[in-house]
Backbone as CSV, one residue per row, in Angstrom:
resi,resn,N_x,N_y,N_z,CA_x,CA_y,CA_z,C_x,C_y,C_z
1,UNK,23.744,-7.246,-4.589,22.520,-7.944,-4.991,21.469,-7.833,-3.888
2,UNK,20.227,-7.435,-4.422,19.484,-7.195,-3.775,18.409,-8.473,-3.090
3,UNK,18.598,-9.093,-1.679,18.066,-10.765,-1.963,16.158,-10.003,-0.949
4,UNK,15.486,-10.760,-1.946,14.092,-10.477,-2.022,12.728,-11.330,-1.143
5,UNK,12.670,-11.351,-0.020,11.298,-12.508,-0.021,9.809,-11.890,-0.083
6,UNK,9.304,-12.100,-0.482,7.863,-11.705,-0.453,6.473,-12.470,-0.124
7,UNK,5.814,-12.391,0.683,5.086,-12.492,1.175,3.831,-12.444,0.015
8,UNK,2.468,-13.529,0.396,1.451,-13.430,-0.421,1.581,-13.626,-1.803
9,UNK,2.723,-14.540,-1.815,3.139,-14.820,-3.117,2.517,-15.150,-4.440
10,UNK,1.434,-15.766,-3.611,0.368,-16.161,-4.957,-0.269,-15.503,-5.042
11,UNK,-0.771,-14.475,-4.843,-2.068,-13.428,-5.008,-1.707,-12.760,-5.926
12,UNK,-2.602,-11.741,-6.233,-2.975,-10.761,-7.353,-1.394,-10.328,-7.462
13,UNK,-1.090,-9.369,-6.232,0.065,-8.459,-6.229,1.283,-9.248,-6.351
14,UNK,1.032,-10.079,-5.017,2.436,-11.448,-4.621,3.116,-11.785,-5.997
15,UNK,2.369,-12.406,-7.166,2.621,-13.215,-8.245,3.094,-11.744,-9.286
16,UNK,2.912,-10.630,-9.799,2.963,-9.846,-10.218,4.510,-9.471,-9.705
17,UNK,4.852,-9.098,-8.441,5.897,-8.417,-8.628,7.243,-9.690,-8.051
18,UNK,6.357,-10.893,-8.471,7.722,-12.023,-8.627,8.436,-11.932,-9.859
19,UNK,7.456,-11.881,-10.730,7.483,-11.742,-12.092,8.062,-10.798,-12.772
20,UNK,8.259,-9.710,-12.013,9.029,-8.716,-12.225,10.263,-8.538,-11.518
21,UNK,10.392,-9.285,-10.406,11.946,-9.334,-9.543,13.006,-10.048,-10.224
22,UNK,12.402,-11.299,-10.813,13.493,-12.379,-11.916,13.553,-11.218,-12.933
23,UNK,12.827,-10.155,-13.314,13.642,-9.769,-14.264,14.597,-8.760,-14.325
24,UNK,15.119,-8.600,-12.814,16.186,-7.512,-12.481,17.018,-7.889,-12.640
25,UNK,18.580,-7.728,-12.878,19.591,-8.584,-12.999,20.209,-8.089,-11.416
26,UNK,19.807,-6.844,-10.723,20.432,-6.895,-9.025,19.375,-7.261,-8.178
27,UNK,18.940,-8.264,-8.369,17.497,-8.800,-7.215,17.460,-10.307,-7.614
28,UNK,17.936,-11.159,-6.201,17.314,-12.153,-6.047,15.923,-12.674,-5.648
29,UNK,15.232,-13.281,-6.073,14.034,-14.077,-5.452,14.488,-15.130,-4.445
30,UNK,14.318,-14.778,-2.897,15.081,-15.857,-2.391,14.043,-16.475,-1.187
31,UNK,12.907,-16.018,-1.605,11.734,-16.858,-0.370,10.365,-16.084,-0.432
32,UNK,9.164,-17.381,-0.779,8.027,-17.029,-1.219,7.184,-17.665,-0.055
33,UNK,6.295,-16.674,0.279,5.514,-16.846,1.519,4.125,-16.953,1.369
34,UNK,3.345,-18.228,2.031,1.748,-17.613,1.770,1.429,-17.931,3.396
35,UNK,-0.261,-17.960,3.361,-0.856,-18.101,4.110,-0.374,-19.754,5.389
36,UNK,0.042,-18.868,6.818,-0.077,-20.299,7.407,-0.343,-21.478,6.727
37,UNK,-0.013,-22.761,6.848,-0.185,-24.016,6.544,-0.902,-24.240,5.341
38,UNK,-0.426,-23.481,4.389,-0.853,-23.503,2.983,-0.679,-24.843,2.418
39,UNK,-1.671,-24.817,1.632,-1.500,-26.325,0.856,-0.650,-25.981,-0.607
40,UNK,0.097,-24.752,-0.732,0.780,-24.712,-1.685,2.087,-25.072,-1.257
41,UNK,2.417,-25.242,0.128,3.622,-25.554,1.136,4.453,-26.213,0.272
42,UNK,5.919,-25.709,-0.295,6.695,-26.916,-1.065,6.776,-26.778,-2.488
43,UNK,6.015,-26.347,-3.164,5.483,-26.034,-4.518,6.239,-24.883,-4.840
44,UNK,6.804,-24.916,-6.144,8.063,-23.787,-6.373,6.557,-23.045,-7.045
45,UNK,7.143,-21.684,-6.965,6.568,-20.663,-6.301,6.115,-19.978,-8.323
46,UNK,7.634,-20.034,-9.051,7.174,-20.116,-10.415,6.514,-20.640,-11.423
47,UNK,6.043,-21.946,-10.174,5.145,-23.266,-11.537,3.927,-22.329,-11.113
48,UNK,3.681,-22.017,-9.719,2.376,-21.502,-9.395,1.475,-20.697,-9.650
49,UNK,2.472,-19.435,-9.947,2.257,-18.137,-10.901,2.436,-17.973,-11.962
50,UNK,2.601,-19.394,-12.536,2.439,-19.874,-14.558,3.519,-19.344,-15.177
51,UNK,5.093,-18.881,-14.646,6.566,-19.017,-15.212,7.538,-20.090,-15.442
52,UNK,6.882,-21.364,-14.759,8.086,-22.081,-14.888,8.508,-22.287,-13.440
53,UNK,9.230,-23.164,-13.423,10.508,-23.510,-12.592,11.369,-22.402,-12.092
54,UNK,11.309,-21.789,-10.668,12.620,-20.569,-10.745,13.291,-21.282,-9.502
55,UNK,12.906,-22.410,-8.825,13.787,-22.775,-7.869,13.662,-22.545,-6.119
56,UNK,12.416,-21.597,-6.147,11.830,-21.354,-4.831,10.857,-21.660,-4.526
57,UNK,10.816,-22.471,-3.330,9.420,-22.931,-3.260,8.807,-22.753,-1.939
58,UNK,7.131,-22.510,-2.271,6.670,-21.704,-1.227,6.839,-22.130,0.062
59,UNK,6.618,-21.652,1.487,6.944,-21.481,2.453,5.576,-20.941,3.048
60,UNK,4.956,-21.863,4.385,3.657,-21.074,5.086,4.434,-19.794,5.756
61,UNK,3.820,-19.126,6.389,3.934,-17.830,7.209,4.229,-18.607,8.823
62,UNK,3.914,-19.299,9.198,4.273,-20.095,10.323,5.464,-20.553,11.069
63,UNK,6.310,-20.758,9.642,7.782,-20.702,9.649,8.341,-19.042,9.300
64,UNK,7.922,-18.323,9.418,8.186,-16.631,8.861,9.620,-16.526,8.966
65,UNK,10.077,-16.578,10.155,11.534,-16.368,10.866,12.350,-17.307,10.265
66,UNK,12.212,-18.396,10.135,13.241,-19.404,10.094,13.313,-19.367,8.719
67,UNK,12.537,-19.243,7.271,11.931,-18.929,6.234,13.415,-17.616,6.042
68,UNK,12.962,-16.652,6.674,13.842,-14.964,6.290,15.609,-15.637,6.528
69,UNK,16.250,-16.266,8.045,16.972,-16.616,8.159,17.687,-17.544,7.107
70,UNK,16.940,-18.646,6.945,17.706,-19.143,5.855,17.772,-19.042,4.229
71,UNK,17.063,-18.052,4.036,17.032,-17.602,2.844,18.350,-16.417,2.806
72,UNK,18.554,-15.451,3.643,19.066,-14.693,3.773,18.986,-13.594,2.869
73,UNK,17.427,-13.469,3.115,16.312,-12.331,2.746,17.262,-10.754,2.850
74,UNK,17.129,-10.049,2.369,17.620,-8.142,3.213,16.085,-7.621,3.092
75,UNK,16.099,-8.118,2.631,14.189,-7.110,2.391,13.582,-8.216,1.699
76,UNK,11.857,-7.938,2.916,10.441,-7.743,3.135,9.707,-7.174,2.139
77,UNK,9.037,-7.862,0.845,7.986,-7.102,-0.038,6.533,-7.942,1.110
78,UNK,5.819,-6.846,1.354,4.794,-7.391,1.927,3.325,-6.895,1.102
79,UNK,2.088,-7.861,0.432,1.516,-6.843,-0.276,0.031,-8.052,0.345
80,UNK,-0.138,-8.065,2.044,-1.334,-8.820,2.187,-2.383,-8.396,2.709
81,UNK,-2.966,-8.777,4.187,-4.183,-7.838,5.016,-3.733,-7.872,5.910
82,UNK,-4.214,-6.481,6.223,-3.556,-5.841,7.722,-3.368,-6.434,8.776
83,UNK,-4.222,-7.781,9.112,-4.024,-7.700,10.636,-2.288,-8.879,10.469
84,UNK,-2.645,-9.749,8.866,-1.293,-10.742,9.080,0.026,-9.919,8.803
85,UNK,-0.214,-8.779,8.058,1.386,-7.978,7.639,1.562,-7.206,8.874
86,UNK,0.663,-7.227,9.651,1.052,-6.580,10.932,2.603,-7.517,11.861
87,UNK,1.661,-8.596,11.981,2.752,-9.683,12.696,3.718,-9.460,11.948
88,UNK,3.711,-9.937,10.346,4.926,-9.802,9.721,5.781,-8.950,10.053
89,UNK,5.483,-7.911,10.224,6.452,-6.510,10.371,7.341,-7.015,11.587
90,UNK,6.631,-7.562,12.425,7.070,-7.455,13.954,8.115,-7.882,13.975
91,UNK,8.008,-9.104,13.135,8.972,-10.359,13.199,9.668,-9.667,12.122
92,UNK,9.926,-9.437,11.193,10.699,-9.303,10.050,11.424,-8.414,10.772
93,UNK,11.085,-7.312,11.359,12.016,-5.869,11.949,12.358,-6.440,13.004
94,UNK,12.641,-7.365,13.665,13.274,-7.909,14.904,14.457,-8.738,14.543
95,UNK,14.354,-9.617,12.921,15.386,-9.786,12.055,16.345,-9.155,11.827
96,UNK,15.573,-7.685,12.064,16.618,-6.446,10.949,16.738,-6.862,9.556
97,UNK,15.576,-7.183,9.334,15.480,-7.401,7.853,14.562,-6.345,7.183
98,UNK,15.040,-5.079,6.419,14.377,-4.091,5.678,12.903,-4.054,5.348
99,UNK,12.360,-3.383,5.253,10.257,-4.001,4.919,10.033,-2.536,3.738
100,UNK,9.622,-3.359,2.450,8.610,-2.676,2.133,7.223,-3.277,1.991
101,UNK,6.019,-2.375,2.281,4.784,-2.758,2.688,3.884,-1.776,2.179
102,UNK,2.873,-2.552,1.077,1.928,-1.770,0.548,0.740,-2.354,1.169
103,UNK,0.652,-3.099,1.623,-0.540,-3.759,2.812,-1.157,-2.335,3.100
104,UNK,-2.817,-2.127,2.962,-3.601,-0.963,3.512,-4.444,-1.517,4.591
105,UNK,-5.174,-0.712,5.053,-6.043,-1.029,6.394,-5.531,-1.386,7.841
106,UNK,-4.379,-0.871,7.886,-4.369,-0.569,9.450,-4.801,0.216,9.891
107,UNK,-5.602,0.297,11.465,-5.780,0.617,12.293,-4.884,1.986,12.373
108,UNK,-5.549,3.198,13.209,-4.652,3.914,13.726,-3.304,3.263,14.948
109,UNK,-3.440,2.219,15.556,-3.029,2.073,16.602,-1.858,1.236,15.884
110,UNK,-2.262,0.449,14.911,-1.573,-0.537,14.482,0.135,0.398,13.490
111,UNK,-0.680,1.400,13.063,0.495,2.258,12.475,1.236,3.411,13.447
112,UNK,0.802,3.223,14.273,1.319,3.931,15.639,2.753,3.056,16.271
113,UNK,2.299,1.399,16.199,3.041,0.661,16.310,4.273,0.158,15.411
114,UNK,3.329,0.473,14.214,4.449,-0.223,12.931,5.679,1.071,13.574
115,UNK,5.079,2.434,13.385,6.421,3.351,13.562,7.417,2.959,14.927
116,UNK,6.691,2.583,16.252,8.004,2.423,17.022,8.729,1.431,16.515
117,UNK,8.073,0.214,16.202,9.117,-0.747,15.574,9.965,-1.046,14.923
118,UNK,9.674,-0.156,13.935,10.864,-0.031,12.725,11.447,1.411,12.833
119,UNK,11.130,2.303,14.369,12.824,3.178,14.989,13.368,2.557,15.918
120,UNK,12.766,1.650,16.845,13.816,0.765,17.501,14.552,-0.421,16.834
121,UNK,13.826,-0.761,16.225,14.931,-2.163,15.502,15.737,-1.396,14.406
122,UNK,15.664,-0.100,14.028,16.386,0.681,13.093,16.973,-0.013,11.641
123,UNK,15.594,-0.694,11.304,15.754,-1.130,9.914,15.623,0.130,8.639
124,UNK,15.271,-0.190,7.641,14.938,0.762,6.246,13.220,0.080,5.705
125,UNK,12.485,1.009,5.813,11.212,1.255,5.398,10.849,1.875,4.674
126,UNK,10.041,0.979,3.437,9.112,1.815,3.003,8.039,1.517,2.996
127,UNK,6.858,2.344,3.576,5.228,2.147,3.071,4.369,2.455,2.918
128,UNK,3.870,2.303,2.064,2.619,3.287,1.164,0.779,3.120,0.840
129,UNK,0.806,3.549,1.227,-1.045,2.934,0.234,-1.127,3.141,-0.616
130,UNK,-0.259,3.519,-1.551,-0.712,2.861,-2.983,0.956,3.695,-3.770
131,UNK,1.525,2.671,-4.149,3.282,2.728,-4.919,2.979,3.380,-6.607
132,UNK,2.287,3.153,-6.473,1.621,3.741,-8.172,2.536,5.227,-8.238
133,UNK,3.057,5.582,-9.255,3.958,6.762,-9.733,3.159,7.929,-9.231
134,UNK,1.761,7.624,-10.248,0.992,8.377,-10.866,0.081,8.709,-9.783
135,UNK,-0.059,8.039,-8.725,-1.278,8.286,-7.396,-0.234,9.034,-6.542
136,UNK,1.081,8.967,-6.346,1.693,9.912,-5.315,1.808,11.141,-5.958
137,UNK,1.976,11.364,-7.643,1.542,12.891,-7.932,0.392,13.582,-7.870
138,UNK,-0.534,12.532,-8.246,-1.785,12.861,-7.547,-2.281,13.485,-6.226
139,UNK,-1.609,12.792,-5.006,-1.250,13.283,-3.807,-0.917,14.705,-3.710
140,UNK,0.641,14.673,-4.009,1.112,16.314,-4.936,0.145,17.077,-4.665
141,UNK,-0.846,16.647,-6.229,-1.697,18.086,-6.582,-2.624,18.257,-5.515
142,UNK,-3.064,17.070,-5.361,-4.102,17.379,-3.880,-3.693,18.587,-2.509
143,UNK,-2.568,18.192,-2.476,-1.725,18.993,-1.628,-1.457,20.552,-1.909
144,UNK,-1.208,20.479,-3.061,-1.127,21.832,-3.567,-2.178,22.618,-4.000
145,UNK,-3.321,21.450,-4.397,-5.019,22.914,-4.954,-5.734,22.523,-3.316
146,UNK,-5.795,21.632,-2.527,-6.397,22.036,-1.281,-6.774,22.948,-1.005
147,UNK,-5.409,23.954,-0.220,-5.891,25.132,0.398,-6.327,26.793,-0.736
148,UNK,-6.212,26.309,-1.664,-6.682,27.270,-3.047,-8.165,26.933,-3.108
149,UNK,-8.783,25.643,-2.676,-10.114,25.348,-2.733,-11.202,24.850,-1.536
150,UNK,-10.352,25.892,-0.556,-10.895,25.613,0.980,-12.221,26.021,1.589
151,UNK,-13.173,26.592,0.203,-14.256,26.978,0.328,-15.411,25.942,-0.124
152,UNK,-14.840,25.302,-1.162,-15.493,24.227,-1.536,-15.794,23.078,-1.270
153,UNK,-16.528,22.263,-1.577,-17.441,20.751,-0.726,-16.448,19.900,-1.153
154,UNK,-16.002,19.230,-0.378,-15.279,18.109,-1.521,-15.365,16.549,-1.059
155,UNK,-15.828,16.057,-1.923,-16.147,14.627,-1.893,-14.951,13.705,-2.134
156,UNK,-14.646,12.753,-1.799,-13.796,11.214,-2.153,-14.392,10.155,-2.139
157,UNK,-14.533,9.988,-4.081,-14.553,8.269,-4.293,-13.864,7.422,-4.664
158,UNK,-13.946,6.394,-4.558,-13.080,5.317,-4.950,-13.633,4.296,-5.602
159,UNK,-13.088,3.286,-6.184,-13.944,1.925,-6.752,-12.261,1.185,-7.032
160,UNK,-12.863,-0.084,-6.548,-11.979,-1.369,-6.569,-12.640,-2.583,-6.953
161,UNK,-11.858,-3.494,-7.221,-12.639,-4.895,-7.345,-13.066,-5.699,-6.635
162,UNK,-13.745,-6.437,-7.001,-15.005,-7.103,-5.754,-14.199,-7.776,-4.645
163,UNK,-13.439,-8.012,-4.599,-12.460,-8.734,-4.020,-11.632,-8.129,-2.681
164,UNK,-11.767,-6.979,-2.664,-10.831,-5.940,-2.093,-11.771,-5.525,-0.592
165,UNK,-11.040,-5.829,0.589,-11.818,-6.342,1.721,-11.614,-4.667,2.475
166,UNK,-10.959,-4.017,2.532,-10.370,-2.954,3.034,-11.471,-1.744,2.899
167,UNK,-11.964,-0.797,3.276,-13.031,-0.127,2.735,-13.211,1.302,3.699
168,UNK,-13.192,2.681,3.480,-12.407,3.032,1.798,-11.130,2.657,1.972
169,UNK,-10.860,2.458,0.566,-9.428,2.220,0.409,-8.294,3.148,0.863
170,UNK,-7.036,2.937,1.426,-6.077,2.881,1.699,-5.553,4.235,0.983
171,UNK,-6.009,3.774,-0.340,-5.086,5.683,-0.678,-6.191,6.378,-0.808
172,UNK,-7.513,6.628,-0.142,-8.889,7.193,-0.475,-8.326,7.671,1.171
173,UNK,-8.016,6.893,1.796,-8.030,7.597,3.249,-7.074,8.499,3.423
174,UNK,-5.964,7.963,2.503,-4.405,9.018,2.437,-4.846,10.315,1.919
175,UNK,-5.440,10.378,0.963,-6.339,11.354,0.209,-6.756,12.062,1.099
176,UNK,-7.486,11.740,2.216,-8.374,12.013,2.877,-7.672,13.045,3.843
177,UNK,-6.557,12.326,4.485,-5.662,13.030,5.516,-4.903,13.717,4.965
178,UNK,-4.373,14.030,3.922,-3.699,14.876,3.119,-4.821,16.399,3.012
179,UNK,-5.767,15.880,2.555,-7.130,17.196,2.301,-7.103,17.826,3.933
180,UNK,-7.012,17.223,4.699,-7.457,17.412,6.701,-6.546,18.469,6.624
181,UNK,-5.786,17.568,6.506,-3.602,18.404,7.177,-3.829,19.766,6.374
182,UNK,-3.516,19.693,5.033,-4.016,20.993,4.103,-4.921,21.928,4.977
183,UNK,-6.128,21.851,5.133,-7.339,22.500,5.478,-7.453,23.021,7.402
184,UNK,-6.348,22.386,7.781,-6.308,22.604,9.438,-7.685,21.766,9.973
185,UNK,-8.053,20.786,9.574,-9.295,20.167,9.692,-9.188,18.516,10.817
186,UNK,-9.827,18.706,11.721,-9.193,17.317,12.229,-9.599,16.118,11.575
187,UNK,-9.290,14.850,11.107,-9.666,13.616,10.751,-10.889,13.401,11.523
188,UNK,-11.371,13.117,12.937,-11.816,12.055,13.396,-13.537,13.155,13.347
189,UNK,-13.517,14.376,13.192,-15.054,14.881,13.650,-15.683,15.369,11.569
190,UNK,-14.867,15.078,10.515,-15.021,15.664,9.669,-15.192,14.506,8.407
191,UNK,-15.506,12.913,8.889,-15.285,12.271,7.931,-16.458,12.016,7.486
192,UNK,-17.472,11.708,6.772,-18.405,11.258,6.267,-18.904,10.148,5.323
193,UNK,-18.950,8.745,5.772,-18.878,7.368,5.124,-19.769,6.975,4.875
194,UNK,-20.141,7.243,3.217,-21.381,7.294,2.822,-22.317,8.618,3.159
195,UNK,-23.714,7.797,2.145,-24.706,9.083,3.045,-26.325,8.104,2.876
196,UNK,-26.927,8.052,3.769,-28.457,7.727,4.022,-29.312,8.012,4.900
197,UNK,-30.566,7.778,3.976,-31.768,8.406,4.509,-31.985,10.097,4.518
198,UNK,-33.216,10.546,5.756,-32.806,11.946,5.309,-31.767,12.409,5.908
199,UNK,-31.132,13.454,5.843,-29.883,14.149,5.764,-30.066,15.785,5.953
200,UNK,-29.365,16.109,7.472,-29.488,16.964,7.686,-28.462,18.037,6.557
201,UNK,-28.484,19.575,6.336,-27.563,19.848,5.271,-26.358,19.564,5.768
202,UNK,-25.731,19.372,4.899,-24.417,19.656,4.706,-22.967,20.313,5.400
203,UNK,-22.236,19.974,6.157,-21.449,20.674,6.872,-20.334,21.593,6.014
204,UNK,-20.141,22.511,6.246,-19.009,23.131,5.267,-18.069,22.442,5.339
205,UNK,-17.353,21.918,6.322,-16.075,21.271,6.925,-15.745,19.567,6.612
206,UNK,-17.124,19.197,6.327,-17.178,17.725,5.876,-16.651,17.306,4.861
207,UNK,-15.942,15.739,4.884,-15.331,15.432,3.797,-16.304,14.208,3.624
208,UNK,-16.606,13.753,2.378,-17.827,12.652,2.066,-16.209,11.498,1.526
209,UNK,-16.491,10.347,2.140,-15.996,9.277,1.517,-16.851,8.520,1.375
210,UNK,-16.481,7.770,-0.577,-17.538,6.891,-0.956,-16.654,5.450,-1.741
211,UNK,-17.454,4.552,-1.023,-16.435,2.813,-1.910,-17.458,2.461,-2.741
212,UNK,-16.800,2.170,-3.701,-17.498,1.265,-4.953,-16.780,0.024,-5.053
213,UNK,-17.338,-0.926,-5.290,-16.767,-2.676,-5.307,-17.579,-3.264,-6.585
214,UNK,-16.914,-3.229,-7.378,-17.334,-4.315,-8.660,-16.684,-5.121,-9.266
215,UNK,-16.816,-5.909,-10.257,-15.784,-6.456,-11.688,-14.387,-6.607,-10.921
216,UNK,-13.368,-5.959,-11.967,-12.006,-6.063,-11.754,-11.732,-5.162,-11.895
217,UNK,-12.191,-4.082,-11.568,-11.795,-2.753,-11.128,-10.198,-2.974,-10.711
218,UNK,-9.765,-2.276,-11.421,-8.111,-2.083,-10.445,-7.732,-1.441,-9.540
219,UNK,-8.444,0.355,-9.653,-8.339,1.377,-8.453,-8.535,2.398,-9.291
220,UNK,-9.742,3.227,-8.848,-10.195,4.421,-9.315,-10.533,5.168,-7.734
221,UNK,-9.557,6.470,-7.873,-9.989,7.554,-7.033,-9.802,9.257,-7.628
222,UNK,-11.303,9.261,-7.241,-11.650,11.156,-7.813,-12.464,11.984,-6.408
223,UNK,-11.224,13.109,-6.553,-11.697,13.976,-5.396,-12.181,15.107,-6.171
224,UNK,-13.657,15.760,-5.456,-14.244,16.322,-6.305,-14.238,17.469,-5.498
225,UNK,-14.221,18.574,-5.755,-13.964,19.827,-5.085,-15.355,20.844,-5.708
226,UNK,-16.263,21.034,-5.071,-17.594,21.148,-6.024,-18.235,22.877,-5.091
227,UNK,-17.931,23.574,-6.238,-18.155,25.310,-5.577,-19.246,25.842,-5.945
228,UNK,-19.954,26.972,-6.042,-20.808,27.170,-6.649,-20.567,27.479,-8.029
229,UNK,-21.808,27.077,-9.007,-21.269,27.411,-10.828,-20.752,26.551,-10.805
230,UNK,-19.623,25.591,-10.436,-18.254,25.149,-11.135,-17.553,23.797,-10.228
231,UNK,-18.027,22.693,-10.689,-16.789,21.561,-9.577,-15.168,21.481,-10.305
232,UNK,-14.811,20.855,-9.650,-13.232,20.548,-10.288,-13.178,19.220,-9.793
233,UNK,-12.866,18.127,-10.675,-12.609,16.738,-10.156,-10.875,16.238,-10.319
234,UNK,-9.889,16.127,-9.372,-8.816,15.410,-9.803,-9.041,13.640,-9.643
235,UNK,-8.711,13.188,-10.631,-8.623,11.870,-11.058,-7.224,10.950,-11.311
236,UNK,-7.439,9.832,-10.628,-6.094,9.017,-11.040,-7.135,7.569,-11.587
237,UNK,-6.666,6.930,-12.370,-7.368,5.468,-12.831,-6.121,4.675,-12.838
238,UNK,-6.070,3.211,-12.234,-5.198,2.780,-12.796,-5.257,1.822,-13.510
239,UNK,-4.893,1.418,-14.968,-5.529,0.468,-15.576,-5.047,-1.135,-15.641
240,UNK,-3.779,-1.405,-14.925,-3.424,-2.495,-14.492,-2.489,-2.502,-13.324
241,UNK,-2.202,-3.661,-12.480,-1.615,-3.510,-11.287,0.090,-3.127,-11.527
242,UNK,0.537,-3.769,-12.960,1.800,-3.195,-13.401,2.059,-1.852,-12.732
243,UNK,1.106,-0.553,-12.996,1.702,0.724,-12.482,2.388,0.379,-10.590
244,UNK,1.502,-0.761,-9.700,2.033,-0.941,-8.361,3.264,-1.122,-8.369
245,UNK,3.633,-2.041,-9.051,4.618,-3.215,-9.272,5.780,-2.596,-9.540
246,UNK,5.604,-1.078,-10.724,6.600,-0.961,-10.617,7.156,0.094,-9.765
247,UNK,6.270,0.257,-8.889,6.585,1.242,-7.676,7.291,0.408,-6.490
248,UNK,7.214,-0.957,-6.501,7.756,-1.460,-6.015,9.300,-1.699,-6.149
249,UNK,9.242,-1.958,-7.318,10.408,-2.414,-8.069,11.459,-1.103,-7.720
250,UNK,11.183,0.472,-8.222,11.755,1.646,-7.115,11.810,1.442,-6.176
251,UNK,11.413,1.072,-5.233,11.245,0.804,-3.912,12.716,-0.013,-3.162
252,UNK,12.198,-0.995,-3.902,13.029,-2.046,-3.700,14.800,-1.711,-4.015
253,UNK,14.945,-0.847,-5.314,15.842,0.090,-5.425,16.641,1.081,-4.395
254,UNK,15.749,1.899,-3.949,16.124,2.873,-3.025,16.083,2.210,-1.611
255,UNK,16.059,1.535,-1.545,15.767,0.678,0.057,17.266,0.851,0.832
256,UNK,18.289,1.023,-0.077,19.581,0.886,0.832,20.125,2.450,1.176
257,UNK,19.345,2.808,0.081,19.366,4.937,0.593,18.176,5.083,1.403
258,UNK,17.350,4.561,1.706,16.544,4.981,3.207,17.197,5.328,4.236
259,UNK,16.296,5.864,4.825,16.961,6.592,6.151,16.761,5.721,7.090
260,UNK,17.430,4.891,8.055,16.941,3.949,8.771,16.585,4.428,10.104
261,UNK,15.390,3.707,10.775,14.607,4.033,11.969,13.083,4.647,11.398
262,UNK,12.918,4.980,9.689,12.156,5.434,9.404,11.489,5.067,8.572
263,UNK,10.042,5.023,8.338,9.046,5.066,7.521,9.146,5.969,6.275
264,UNK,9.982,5.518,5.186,10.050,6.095,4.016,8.636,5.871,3.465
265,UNK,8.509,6.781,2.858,7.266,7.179,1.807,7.467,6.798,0.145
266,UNK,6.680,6.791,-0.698,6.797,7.278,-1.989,7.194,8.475,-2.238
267,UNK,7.035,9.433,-1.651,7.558,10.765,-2.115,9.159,10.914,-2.033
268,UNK,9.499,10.277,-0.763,10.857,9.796,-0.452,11.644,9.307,-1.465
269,UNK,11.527,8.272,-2.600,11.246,6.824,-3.359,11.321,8.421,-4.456
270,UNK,10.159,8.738,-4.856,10.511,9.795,-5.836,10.856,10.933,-5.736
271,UNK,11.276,11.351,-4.831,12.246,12.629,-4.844,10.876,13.616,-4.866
272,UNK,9.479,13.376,-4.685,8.623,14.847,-4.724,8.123,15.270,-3.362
């Protein structure tokens, strides 16, 4: 049995893939986490997210450690903002308690760190910017028409909901470094965020990243590969957070076939 705590319990994601853990028959729900000194502190965790009664009740982040210990958590769903799933990690992998983590917007330095941490405490990891099936094949193709379209301009947009603090998003940047690696291109002299005013032309080598924030956007990213005569756009949409959730739910699956000391991927998770 797979025993489960998750973090950010009440949020968009948090509440979503609770809802889907009670319905595994090898996964316990065994500790729901929010924000430091939450005023949901105490409050079972299923009245909150409109199921009912399941018997767990939330827990601030303050108690994190003592929270994982007596629950007797094996795995970390973490789905919050970077700088608090950072700590989390620290502490959770000093547990030796497993982490998966779809948390986006770390820092280069900060994922520099997540990796020594979880090869010295030699737990099982997985983490992704975005668990969606359908966005790591996406990845795939990116990977594979790249260097077939290394002549062409290519732009990355994205759009999320108003809500979404991270900017560009998390798998817009994965996108991003995937197109680099492909192209022999370095990240840090080739990125382009946004564009205003006048504008000198165009670099051949430049990659344009663009955020859109509206409505309830769920996650739209299209990389546009634009030649002369002729663009080519690959597209992923996702139309509810279900597609995350249940990348999690794999996740959460394969967690005991990870390779430990390492940062498993989605591709890992799906065999591509």
């Amino acid at each position: 049995m797979i025993n489960v705590a998750i973090t950010g319990a009440a949020g968009r994601m948090g509440s979503g893939i609770i809802k889907k853990v009670l319905e595994q028959e090898n996964m316990n729900l065994v500790a729901a986490i929010e924000i430091p000194n939450t005023p949901l502190e105490n409050k079972d965790v299923g009245e909150v997210v409109g199921i009912g009664n399941v018997g767990v009740n939330i827990k601030g982040a303050e108690n994190l450690e003592k929270v994982l210990k007596d629950s007797k958590a094996n795995v970390l769903v973490d789905f919050t903002i970077a700088n608090a799933a950072f700590e989390t990690i620290k502490k959770t992998a000093k547990l030796g308690i497993n982490l998966i983590v779809g948390t986006t917007g770390f820092s280069d330095e900060q994922t520099r760190e997540i990796h020594n941490i979880i090869k010295e405490s030699n737990i099982k990891a997985v983490i992704s910017s975005n668990m969606s099936i359908g966005v790591n094949v996406f990845f795939k193709i990116l990977k594979d028409v790249s260097p077939l379209l290394s002549d062409y301009d290519i732009e990355i947009v994205e759009a999320h909901h108003n809500k979404k603090k991270d900017s560009p998003s998390g798998t817009a940047m994965t996108a991003f470094k995937i197109i680099s690696k492909e192209l022999n291109r370095n990240t840090e002299d080739i990125g382009v965020f946004g564009r205003k005013g006048n504008l000198e032309e165009r670099t051949k080598n430049e990659i344009g990243l663009h955020a859109i924030r509206g409505g309830d956007i769920v996650g739209t990213h299209d990389v546009i590969f634009a030649g002369e005569g002729e663009h080519i756009e690959i597209k992923h949409v996702a139309h509810s957070r279900d597609v995350f959730i249940s990348g999690v739910i794999k996740s959460l699956n394969f967690i005991e076939n990870g390779t430990p000391g390492k940062v498993n991927s989605m591709n890992d998770v799906l065999g591509i």
